[in-house]
C-alpha positions in Angstrom: -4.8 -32.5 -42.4 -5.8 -33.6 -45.9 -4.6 -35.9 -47.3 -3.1 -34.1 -50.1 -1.4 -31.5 -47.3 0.2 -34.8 -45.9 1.5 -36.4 -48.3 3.4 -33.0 -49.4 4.2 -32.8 -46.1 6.2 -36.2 -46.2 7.5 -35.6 -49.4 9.2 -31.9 -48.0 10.2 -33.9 -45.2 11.7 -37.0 -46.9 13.9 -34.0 -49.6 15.4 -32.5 -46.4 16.5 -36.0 -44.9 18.1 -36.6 -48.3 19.8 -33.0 -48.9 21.0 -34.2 -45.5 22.2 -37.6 -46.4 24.1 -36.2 -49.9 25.9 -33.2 -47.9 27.0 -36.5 -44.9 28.0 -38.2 -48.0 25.6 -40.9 -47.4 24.5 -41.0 -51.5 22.8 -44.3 -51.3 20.3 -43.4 -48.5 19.6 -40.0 -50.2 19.0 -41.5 -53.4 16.4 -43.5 -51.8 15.4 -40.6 -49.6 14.6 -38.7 -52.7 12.8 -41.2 -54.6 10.3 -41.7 -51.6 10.0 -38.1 -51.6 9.2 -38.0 -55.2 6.7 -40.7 -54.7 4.9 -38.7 -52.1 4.9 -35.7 -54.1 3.3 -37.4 -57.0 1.2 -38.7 -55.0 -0.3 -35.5 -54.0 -0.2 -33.9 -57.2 -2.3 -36.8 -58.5 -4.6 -36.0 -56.0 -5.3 -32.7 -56.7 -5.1 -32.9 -60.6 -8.5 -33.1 -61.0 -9.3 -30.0 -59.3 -8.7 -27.1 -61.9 -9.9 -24.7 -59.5 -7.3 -25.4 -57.1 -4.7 -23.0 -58.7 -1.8 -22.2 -57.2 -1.6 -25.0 -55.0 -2.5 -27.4 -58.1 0.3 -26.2 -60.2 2.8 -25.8 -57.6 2.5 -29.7 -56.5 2.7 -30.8 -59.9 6.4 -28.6 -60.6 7.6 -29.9 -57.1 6.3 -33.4 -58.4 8.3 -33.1 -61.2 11.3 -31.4 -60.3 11.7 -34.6 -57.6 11.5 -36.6 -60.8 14.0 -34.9 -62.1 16.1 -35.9 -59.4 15.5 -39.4 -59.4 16.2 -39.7 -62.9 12.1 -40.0 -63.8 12.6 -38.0 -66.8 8.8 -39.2 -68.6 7.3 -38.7 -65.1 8.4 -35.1 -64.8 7.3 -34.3 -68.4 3.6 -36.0 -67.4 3.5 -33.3 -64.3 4.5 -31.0 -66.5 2.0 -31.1 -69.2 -0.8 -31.5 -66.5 0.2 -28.7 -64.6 0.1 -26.7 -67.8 -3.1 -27.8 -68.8 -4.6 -26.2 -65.9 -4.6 -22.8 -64.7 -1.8 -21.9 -63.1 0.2 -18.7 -62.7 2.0 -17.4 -65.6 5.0 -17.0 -63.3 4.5 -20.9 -62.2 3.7 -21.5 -66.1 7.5 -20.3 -66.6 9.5 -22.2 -64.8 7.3 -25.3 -66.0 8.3 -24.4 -69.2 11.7 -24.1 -68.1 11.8 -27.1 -66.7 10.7 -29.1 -70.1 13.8 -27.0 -71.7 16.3 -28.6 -68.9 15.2 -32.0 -69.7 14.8 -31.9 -73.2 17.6 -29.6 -74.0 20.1 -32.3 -73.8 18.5 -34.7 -76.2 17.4 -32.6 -78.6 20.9 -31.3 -79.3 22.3 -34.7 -79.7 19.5 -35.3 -81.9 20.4 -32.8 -84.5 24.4 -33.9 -84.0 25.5 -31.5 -81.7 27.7 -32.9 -78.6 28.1 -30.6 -75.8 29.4 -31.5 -72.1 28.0 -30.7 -68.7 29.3 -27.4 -67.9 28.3 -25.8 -71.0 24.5 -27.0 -70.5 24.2 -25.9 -67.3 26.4 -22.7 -68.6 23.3 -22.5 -71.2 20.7 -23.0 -68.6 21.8 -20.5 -65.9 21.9 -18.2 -68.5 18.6 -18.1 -69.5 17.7 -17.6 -65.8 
């Protein structure tokens, strides 16, 4: 198994053990669960950023990467996957939820930025919609 494939691998593995933890109610042992799993995953991804040619696989890491990032609360990190997983060439289908992605991060700030409060629900109302 490459290294790459393992790492993933672990990462998948260490996401289910935490999706477990959160649903037993164990939140601190998920958390960390989740950010072991998102160090795996960006491990991998960093390992097969360099290879262009590596599409979808490349591209697929990187959102995973980054939507683990997410998760943890890595907001930069997620955006870095991002961008380098766009830079390559991936999928337009992949390509769209990356872009997607960006907007769920950045959505949030950018309205408070230009003075406009808005709670939870009505985000996430705003985001499943565009879905």
């Amino acid at each position: 198994m490459s290294q790459i494939q393992e790492k993933h691998t672990t990462a998948m593995d260490l996401a289910e053990a935490a999706f477990t933890a959160k649903l037993q109610g164990n939140l601190e042992q998920a958390s960390q669960l989740i950010r072991e799993a998102f160090e795996n995953e960006q491990a991998a991804a960093a390992l097969i950023a360099p290879q262009l040619d590596a599409e979808p696989s490349r591209s697929i890491l990187h959102r995973s990467a980054a939507t683990l990032a997410v998760d943890c609360g890595e907001f930069k990190a997620a955006e870095r996957l991002i961008a380098t997983a766009l830079s390559g060439n991936r999928p337009e289908e992949i390509a769209e939820e990356l872009k997607d992605l960006f907007i769920q991060i950045n959505l949030r700030p950018y309205l408070e930025r230009n003075g406009i409060n808005i709670d939870n629900e009505k985000i996430n109302a705003l985001i499943l919609k565009s879905k």
